[in-house]
N, C-alpha and C positions, 0 to 999 in steps of 0.2 A: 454867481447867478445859477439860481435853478433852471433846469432841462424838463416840462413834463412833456414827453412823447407820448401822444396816442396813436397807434395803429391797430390794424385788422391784424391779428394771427395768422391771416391767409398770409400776411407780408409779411412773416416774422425771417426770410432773406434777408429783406430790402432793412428791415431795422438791424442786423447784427454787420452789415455792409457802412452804415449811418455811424452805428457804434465806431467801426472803426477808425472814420474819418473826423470822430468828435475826440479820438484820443488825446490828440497835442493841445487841444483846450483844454481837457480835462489834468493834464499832465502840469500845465502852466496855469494849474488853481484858476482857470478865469471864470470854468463851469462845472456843473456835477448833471448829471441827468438821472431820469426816473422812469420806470415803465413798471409795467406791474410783473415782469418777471423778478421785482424785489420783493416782490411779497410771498411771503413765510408761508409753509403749511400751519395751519389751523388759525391764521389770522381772518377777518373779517374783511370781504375783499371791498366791500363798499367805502367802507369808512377809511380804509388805509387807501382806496386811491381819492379819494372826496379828500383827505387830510393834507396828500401831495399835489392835491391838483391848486388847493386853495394856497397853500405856500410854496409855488412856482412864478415864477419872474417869467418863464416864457412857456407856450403853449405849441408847442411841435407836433402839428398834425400832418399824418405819411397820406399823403391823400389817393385811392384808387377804387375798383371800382367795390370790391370788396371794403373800404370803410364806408363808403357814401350805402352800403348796405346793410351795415351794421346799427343794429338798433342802437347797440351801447355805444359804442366811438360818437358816434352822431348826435343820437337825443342826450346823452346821460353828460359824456365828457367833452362833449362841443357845446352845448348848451352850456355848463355850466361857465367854461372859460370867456362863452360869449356877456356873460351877468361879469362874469371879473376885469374882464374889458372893458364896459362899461361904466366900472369903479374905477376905473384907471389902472388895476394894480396887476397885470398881465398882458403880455405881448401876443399879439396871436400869429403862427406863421405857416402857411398853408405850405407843402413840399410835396410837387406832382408828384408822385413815382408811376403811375399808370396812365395811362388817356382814361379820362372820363368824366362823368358831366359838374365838373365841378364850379364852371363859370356859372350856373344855373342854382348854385346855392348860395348859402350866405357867406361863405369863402372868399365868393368875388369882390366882398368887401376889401380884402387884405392884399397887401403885394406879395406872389406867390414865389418860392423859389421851384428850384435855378433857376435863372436868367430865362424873364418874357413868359413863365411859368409852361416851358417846356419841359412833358414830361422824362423823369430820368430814362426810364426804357428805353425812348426815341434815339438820345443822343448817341453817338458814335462812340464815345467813350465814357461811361457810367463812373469811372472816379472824376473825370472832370466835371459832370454834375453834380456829383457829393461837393468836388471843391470849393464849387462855385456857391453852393448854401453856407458853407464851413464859414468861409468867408464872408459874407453876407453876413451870420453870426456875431464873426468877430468884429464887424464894421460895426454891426448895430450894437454892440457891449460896449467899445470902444469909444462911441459917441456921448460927449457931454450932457446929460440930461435926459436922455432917451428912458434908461432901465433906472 
């Protein structure tokens, strides 16, 4: 299963935090993830994430208040996952990292992680929030028919 992660830059903490916890799936071949810190100097940034976003199995959006303000995470790489969901051929999975108005988007469509779509900040322990998405993950790869 592909991983594409969109986040804000402003987050780019909370996604090498994320990384960490996606290690043992990644370890155990179940997944591979994508963000655009893979892309190359002098590559075309449009088309190399438009190229990984359309051959992603899952849509991992860090949600806070910095993406919900981003033109690009938002219009460009939400939108377009939201056309590929509706093809059927991508998962969308919204992951609070910050309080912010995200029940007020089209997000509220999706079940969001961690648990009850509380955001990770909040929680008292911020790898048992990562846990609880990892896992969630793996449930959802795991289940017959889903991906």
């Amino acid at each position: 299963m592909k991983i594409f992660i969109s986040y804000s830059h402003a987050d780019e903490q909370w996604l090498h935090i994320l990384h960490k916890h996606l290690a043992q799936l990644q370890r155990d071949n179940i997944v591979s993830s994508w963000t655009d810190e893979q892309i190359m100097a002098g590559e075309k940034l449009n088309q190399k994430i438009s190229n990984s976003l359309n051959s992603s199995d899952i849509f991992l959006a860090l949600l806070s208040p910095d993406y919900i303000d981003s033109n690009y995470c938002y219009e460009k790489e939400f939108e377009r996952a939201l056309e590929l969901q509706e093809l059927g051929k991508i998962i969308i999975i919204p992951v609070i990292l910050e309080p912010c108005d995200w029940l007020n988007t089209p997000f509220k469509e999706f079940k969001a992680l961690p648990k009850d779509g509380k955001a990770v900040s909040i929680w008292e322990n911020r790898n048992t929030a990562f846990l609880d998405v990892i896992q969630n993950i793996r449930k959802l790869i795991s289940s017959p028919g889903k991906i």
